[in-house]
The first five atom37 places (N, CA, C, CB, O) and aatype in JSON, in Angstrom:
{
  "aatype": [20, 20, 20, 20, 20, 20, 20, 20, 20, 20, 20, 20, 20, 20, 20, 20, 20, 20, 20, 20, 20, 20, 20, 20, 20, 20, 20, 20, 20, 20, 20, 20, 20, 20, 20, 20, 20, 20, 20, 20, 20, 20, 20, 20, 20, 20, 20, 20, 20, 20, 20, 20, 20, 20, 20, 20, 20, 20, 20, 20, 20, 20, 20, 20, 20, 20, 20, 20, 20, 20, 20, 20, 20, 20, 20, 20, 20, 20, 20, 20, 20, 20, 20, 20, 20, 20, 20, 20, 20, 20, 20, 20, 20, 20, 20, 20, 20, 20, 20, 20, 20, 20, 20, 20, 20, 20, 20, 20, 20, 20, 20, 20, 20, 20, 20, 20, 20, 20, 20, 20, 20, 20, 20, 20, 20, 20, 20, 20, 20, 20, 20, 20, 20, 20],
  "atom_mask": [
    [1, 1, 1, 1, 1],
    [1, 1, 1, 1, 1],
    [1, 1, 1, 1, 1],
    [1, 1, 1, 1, 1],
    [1, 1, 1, 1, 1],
    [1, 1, 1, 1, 1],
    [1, 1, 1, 1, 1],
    [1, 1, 1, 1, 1],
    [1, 1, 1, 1, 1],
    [1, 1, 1, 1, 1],
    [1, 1, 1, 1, 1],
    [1, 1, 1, 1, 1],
    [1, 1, 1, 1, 1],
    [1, 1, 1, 1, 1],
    [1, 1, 1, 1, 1],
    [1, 1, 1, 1, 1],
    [1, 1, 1, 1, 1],
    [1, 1, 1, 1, 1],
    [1, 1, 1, 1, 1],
    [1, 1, 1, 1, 1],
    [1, 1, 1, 1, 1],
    [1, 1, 1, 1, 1],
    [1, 1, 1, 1, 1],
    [1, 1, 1, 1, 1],
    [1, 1, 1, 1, 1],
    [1, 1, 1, 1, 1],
    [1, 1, 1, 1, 1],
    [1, 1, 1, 1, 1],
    [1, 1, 1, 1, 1],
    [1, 1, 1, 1, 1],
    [1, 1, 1, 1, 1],
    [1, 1, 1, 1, 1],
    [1, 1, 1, 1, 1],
    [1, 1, 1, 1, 1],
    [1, 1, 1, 1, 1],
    [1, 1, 1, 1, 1],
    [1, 1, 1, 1, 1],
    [1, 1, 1, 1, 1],
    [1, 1, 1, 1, 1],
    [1, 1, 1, 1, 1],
    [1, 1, 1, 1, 1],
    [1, 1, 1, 1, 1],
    [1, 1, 1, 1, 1],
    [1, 1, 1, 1, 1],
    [1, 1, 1, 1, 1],
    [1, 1, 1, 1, 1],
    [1, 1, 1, 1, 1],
    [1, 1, 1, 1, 1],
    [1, 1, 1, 1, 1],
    [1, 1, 1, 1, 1],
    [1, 1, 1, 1, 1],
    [1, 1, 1, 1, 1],
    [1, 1, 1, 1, 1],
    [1, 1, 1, 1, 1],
    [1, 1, 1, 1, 1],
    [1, 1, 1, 1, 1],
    [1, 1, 1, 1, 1],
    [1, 1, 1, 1, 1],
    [1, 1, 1, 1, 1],
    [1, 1, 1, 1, 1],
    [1, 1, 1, 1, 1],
    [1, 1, 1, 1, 1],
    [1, 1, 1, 1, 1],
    [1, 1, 1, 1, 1],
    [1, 1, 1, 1, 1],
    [1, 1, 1, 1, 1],
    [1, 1, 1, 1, 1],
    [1, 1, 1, 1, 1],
    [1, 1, 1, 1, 1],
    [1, 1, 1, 1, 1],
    [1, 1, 1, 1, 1],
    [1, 1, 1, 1, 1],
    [1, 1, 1, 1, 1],
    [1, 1, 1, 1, 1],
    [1, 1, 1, 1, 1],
    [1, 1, 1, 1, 1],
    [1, 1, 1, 1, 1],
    [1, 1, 1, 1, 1],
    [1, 1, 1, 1, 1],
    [1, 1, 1, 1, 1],
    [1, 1, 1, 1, 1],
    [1, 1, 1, 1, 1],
    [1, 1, 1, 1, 1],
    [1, 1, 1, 1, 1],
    [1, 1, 1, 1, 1],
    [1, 1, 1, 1, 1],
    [1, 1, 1, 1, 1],
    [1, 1, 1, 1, 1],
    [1, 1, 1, 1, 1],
    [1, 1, 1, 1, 1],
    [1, 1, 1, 1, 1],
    [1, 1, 1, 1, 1],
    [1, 1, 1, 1, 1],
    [1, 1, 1, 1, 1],
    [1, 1, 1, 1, 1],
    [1, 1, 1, 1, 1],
    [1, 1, 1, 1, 1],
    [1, 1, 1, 1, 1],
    [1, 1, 1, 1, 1],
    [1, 1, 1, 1, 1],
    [1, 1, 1, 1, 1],
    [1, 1, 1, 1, 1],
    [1, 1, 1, 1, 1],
    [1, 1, 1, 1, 1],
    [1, 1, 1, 1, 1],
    [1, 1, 1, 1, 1],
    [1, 1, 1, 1, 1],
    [1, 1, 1, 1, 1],
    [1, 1, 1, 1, 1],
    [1, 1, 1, 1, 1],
    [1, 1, 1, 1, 1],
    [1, 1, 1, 1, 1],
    [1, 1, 1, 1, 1],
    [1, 1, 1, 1, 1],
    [1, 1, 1, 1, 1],
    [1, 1, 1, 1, 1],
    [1, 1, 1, 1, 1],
    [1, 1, 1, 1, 1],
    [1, 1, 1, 1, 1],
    [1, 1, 1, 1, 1],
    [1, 1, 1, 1, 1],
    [1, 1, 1, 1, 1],
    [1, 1, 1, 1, 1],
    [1, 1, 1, 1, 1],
    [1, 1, 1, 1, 1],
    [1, 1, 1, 1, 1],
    [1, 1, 1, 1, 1],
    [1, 1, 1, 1, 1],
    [1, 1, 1, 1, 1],
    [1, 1, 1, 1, 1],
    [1, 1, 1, 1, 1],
    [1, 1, 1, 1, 1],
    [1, 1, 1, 1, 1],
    [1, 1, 1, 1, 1]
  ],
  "atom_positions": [
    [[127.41, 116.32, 117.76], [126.33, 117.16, 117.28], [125.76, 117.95, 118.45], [125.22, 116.31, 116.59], [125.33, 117.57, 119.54]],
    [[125.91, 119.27, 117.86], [125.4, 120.1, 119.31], [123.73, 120.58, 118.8], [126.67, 121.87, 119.74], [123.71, 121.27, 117.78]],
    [[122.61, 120.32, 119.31], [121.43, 120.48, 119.19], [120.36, 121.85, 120.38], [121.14, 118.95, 119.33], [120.19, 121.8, 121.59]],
    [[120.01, 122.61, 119.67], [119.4, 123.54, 120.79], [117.73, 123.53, 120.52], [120.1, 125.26, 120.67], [117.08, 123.72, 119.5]],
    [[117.37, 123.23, 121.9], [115.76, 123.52, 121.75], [115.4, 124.97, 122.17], [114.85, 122.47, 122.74], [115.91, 125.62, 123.08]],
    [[114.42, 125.33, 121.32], [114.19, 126.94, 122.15], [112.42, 126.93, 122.17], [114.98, 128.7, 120.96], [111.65, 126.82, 121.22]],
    [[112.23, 127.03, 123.09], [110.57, 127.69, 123.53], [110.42, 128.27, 124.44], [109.5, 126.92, 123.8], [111.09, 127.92, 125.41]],
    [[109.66, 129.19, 124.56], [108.95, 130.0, 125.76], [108.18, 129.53, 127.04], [108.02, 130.72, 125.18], [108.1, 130.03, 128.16]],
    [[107.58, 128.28, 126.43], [106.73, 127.25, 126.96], [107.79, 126.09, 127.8], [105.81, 126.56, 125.61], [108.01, 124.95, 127.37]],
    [[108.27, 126.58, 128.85], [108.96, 126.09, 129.8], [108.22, 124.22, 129.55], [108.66, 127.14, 131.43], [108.87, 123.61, 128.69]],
    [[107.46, 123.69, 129.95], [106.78, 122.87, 130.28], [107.13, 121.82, 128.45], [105.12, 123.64, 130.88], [107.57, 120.68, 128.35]],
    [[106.78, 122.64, 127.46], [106.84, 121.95, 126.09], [108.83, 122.23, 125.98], [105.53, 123.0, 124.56], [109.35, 121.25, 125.44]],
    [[109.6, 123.05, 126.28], [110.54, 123.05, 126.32], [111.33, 121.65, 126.88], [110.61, 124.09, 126.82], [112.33, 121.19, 126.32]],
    [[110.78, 121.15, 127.9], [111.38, 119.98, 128.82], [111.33, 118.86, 128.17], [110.71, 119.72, 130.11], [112.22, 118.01, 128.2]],
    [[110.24, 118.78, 127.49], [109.37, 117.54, 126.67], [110.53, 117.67, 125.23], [107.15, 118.06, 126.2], [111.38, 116.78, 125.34]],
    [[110.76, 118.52, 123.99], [111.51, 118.39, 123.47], [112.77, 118.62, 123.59], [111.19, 118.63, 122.91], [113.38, 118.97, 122.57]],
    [[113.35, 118.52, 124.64], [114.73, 118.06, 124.95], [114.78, 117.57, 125.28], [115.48, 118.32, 125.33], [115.77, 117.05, 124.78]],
    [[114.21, 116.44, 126.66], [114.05, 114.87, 127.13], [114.03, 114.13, 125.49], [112.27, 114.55, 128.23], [114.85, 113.27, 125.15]],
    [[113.07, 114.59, 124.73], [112.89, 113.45, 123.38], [114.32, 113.63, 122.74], [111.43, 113.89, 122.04], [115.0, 112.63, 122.56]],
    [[114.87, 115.08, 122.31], [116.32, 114.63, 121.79], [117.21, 113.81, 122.51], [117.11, 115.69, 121.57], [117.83, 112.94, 121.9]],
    [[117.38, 114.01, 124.06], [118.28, 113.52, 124.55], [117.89, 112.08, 124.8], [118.66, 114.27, 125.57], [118.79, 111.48, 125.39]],
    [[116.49, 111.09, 124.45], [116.59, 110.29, 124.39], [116.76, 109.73, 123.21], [116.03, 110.08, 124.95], [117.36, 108.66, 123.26]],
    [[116.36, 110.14, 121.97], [117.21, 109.8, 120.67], [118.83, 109.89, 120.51], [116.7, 110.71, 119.64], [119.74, 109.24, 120.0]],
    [[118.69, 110.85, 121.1], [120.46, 111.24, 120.99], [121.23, 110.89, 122.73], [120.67, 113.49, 120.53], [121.66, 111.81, 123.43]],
    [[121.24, 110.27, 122.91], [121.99, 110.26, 124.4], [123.63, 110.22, 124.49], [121.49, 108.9, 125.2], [124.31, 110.0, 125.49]],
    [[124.05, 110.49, 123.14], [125.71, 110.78, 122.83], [125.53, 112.72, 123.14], [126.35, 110.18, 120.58], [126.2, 113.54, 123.77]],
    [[124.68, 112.76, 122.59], [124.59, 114.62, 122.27], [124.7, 115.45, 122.61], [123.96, 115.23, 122.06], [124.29, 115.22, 123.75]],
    [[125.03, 116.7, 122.6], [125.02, 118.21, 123.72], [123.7, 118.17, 123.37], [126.01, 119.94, 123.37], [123.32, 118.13, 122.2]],
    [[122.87, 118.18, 124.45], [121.39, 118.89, 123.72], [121.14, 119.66, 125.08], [119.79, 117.6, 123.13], [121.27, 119.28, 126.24]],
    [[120.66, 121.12, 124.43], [120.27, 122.56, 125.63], [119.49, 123.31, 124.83], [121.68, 123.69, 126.27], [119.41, 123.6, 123.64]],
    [[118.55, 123.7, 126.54], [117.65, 123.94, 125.96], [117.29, 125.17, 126.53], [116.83, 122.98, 125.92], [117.67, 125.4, 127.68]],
    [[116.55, 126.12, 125.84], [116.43, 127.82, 126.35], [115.01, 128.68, 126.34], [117.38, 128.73, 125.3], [114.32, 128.96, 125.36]],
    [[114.85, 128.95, 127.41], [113.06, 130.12, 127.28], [113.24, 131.32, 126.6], [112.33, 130.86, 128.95], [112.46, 132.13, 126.11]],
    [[114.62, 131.24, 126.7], [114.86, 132.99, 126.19], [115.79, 132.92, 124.75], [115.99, 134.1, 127.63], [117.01, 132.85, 124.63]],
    [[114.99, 132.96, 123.94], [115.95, 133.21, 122.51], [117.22, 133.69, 122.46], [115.42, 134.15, 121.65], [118.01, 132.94, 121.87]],
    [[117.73, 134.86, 122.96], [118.62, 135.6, 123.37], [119.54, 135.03, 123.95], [118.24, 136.42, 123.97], [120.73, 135.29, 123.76]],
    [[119.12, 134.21, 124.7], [120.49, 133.2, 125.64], [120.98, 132.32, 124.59], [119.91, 132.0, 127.14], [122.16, 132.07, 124.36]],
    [[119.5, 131.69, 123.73], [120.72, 130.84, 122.99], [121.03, 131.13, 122.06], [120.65, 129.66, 122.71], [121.23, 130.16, 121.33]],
    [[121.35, 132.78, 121.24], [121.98, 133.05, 120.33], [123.25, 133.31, 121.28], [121.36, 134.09, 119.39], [124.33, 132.88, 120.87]],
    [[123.21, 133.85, 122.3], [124.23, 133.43, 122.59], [125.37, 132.69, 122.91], [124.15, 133.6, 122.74], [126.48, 132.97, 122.43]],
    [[125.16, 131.59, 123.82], [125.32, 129.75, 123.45], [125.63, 129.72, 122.45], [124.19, 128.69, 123.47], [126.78, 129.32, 122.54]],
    [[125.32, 129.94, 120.96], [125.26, 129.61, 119.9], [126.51, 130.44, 119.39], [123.94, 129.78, 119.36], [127.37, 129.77, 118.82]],
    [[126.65, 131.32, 119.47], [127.91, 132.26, 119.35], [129.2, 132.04, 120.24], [127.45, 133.66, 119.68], [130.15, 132.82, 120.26]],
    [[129.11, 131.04, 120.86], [130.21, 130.74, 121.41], [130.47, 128.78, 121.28], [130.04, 131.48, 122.99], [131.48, 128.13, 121.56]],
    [[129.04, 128.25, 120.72], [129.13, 126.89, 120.56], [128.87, 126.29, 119.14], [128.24, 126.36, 121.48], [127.84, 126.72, 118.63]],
    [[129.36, 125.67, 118.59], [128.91, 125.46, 116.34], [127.23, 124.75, 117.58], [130.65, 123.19, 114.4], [127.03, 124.14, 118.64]],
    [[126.67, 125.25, 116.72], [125.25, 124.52, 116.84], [125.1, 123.78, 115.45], [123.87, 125.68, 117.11], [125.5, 124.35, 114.43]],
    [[124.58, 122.61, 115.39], [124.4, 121.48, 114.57], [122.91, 121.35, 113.83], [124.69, 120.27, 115.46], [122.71, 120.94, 112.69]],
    [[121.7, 121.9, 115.01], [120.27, 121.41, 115.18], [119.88, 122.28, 115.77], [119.92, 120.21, 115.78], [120.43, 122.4, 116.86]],
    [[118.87, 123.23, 115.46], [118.1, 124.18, 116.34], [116.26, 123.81, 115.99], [118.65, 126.02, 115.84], [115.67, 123.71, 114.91]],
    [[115.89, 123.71, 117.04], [114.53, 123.3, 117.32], [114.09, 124.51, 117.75], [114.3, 122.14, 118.32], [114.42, 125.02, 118.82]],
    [[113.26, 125.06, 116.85], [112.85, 126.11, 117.25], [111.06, 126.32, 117.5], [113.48, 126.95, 116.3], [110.41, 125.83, 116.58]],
    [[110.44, 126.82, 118.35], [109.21, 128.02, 118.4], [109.31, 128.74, 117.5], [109.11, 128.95, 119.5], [110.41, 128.88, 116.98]],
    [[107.99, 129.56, 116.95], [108.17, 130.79, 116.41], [107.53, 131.94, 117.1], [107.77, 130.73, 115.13], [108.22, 132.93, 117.34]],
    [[106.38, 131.92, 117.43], [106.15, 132.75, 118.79], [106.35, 132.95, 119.75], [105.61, 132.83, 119.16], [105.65, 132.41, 120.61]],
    [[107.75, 134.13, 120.25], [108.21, 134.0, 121.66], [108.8, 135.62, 121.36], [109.48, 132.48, 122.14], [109.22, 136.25, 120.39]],
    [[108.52, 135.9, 122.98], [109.02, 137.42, 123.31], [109.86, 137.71, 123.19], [109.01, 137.92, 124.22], [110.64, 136.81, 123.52]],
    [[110.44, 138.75, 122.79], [111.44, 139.14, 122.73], [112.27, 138.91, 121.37], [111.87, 138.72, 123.76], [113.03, 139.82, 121.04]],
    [[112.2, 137.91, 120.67], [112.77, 137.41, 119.31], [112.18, 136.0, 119.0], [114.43, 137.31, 119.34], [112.31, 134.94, 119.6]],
    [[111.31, 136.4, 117.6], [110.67, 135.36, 116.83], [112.06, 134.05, 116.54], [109.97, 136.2, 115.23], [113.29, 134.09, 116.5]],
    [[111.07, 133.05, 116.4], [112.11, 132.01, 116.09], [112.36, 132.03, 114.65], [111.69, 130.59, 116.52], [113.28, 131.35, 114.19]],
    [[111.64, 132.73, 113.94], [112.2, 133.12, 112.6], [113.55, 134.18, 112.43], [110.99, 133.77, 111.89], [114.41, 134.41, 111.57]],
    [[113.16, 134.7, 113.87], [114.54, 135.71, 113.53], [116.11, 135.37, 114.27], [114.11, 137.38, 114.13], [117.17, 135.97, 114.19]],
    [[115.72, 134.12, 115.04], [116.45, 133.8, 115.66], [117.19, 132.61, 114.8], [115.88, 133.64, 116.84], [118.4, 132.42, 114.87]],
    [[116.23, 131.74, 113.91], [116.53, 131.06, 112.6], [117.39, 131.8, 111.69], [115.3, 130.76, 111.87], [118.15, 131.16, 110.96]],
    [[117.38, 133.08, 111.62], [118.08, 134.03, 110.57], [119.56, 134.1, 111.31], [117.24, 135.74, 110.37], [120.59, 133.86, 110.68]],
    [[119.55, 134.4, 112.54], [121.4, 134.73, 113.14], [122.02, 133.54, 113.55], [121.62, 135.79, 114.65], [123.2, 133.24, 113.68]],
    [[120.61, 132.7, 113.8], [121.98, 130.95, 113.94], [122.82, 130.82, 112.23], [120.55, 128.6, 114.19], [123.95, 130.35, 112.1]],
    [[122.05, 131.29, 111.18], [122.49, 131.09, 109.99], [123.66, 131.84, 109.8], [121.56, 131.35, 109.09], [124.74, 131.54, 109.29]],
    [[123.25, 132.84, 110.3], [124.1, 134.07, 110.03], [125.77, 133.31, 110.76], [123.28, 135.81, 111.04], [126.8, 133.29, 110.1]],
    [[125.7, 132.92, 111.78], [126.24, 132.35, 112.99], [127.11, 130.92, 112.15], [124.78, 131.91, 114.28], [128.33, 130.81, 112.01]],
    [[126.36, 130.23, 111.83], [126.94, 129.32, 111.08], [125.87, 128.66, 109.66], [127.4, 128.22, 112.2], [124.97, 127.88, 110.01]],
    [[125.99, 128.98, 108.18], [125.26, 128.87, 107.77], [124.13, 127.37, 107.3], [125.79, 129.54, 107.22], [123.02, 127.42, 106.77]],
    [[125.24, 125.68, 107.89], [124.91, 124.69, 107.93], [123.86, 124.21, 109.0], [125.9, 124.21, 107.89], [123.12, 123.23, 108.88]],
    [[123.93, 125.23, 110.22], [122.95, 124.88, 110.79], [121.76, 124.58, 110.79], [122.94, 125.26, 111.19], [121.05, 125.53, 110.46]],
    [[120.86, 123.08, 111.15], [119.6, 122.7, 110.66], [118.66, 123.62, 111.39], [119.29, 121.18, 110.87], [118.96, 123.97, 112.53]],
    [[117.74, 123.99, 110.92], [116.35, 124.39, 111.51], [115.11, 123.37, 111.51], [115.89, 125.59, 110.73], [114.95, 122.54, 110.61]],
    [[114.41, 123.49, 112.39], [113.13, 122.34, 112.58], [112.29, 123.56, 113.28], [113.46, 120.59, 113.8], [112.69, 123.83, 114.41]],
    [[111.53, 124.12, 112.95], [110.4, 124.89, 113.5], [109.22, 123.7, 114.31], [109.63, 125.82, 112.06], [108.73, 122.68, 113.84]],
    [[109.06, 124.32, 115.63], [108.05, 123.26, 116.61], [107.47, 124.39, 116.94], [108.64, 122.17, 118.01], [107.95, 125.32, 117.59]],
    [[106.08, 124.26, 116.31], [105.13, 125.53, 116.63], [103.78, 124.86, 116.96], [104.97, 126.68, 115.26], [103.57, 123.65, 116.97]],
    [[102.81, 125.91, 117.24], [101.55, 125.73, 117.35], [100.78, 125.78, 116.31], [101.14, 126.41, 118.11], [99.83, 125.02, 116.13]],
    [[101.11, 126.63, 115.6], [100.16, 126.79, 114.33], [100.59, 126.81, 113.12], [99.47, 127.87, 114.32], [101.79, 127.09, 113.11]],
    [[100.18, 126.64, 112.1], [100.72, 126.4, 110.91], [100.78, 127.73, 109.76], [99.9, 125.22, 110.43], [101.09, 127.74, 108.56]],
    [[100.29, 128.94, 110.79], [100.12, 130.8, 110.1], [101.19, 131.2, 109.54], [99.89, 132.12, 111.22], [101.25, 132.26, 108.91]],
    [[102.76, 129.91, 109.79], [104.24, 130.68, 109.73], [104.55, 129.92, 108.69], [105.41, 130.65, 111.04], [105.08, 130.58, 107.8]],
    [[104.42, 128.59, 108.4], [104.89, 128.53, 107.51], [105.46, 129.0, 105.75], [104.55, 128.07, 107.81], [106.36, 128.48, 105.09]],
    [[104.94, 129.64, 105.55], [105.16, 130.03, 104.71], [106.41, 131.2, 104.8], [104.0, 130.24, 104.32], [107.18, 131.45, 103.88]],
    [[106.41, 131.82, 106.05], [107.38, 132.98, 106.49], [108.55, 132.22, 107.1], [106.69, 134.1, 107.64], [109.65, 132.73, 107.33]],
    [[108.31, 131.31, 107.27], [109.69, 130.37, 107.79], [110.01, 129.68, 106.59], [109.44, 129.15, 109.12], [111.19, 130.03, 106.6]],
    [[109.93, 129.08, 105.7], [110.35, 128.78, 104.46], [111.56, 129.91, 103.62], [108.98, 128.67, 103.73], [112.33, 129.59, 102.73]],
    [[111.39, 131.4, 104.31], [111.95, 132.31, 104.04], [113.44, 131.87, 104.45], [111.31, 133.44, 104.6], [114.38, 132.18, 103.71]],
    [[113.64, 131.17, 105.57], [115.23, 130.57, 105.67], [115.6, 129.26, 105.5], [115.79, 130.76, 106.91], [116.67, 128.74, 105.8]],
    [[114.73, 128.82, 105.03], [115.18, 127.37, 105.0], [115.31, 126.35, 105.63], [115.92, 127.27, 104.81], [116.37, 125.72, 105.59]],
    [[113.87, 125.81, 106.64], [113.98, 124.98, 107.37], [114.35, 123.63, 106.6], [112.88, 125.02, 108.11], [114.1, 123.37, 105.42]],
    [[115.14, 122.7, 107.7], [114.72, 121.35, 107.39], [113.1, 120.35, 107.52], [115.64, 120.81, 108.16], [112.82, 119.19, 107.23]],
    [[112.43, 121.37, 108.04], [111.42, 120.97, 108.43], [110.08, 121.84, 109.13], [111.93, 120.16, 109.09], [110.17, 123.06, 109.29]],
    [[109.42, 121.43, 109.34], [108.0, 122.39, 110.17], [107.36, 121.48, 110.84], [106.72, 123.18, 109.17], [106.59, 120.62, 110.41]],
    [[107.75, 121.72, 112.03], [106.21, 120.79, 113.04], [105.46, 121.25, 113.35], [106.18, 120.19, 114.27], [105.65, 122.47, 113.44]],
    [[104.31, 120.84, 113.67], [103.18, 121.18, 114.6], [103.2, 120.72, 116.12], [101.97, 120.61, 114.01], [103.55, 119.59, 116.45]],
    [[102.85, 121.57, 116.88], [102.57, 120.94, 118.52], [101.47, 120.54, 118.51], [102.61, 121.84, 119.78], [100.49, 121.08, 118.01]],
    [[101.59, 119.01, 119.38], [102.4, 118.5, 120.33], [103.97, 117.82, 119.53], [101.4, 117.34, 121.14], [103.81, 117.7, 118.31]],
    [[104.96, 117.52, 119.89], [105.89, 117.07, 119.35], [105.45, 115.57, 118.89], [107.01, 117.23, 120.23], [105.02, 114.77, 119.72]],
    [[105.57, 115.29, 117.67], [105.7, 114.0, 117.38], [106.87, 113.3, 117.19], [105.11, 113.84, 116.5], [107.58, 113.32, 116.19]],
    [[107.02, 112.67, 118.24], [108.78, 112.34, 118.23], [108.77, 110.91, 117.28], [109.61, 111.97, 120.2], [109.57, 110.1, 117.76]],
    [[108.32, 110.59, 116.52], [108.09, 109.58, 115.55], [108.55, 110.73, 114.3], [106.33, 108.81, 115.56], [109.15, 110.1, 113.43]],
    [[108.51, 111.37, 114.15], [108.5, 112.28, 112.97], [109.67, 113.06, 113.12], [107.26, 113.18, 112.85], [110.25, 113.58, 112.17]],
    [[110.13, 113.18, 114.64], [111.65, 114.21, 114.9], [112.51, 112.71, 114.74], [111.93, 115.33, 116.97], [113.6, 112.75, 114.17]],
    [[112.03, 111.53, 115.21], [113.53, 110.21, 115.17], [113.55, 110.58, 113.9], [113.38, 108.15, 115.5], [114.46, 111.37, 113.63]],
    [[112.64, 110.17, 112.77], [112.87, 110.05, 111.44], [113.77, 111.38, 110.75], [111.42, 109.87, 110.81], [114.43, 111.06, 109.76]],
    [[113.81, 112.16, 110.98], [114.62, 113.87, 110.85], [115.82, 113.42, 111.36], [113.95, 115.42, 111.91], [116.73, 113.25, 110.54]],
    [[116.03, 113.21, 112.46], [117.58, 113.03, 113.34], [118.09, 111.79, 112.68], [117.48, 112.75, 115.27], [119.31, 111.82, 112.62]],
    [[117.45, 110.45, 112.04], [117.95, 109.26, 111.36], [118.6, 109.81, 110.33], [116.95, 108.25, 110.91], [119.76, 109.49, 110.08]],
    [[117.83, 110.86, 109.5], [117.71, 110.86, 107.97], [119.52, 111.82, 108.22], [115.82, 111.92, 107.02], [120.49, 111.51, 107.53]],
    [[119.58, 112.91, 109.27], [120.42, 114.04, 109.53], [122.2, 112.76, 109.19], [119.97, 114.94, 111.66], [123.05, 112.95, 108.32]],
    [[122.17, 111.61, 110.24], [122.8, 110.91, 110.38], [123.86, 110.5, 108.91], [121.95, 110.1, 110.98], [125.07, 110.63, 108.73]],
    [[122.83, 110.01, 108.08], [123.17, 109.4, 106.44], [123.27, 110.56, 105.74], [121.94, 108.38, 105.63], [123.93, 110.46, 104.7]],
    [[122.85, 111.54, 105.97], [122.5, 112.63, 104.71], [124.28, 113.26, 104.78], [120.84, 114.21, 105.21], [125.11, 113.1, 105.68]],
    [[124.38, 113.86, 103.68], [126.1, 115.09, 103.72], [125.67, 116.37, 104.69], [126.64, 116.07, 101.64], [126.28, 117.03, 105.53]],
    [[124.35, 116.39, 104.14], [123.88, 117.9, 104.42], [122.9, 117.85, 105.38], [123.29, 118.67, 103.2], [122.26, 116.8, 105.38]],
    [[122.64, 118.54, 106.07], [120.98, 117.96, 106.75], [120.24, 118.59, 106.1], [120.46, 118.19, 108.35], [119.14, 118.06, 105.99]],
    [[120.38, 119.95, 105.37], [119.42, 120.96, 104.58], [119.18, 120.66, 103.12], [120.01, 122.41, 104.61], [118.6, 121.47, 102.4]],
    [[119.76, 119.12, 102.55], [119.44, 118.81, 101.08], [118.47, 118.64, 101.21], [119.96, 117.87, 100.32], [117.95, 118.37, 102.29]],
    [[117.82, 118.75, 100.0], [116.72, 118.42, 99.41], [115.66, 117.24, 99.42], [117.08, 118.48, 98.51], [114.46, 117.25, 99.15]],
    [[116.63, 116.07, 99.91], [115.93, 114.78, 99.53], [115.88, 114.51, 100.93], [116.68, 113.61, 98.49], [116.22, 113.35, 101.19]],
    [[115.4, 115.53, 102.37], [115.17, 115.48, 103.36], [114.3, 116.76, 104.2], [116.28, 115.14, 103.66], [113.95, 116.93, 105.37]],
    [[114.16, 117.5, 103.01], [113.27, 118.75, 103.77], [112.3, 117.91, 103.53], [113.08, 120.47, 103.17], [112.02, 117.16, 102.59]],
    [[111.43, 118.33, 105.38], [110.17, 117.67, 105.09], [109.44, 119.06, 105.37], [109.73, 116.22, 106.07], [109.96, 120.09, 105.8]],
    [[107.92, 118.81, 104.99], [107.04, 119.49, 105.03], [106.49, 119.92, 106.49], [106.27, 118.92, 104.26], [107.01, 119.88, 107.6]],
    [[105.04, 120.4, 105.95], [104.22, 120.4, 107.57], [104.04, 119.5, 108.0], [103.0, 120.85, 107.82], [103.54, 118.61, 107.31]],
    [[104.33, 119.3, 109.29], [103.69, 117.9, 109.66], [103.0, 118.31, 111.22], [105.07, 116.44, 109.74], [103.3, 119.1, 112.12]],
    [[102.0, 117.38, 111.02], [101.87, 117.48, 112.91], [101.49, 115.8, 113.14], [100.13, 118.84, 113.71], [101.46, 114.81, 112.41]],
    [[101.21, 116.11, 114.78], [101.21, 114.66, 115.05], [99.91, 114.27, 115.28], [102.05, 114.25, 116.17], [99.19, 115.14, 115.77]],
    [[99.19, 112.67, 114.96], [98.08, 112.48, 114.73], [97.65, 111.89, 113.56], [97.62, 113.38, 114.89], [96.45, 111.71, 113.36]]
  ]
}
């Protein structure tokens, strides 16, 4: 399973890829400030899991959610944002999920468990909602 974190926020970037790669310590997990790099990565690697921001320069993580699809259409989405203003505009592709910052990695194990058993990671009987941590 190849997994990509993307944020702008260098510092929250480190934090959710240390947490995948300690859930996952079999995993490719990489991680990117610049959207752009990892559509590219992504265009040359099947991405499995994209952890995305939605506010970041240069390309929203909604739009960057749109060409990983485009890219491969099984790919999971997990939006890790600050605020909860997007949801509704990120629902537009079909996350597996919506977080709130700070990462609640109690709430990403349970996502990456469920990814494990499920056929699909994008069925139904595993989209979760908003969540934040707290």
């Amino acid at each position: 399973m190849n997994i990509i974190c993307v944020d702008d926020e260098a510092e929250v970037l480190e934090h959710t890829v240390s947490a995948c790669r300690r859930m996952r310590p079999l995993r490719e997990v990489r991680g990117f400030t610049d959207p752009r790099k990892a559509l590219q990565w992504a265009g040359e690697n099947p991405v499995d899991l994209a952890l995305l921001d939605i506010n970041m320069p240069g390309m929203t993580g909604l739009a960057l959610a749109r060409r990983l699809r485009e890219l491969n259409p099984r790919t999971a989405v997990i939006f890790l944002t600050a605020s909860d203003r997007y949801a509704l505009d990120a629902y537009e592709v079909h996350p597996t999920s919506y977080l709130l910052k700070p990462l609640d990695e109690a709430r990403l194990s349970q996502l990456l468990n469920l990814r494990r058993r499920a056929p699909r990671f994008d069925s139904p009987a595993i989209a979760g909602g908003v969540s934040s941590a707290g």
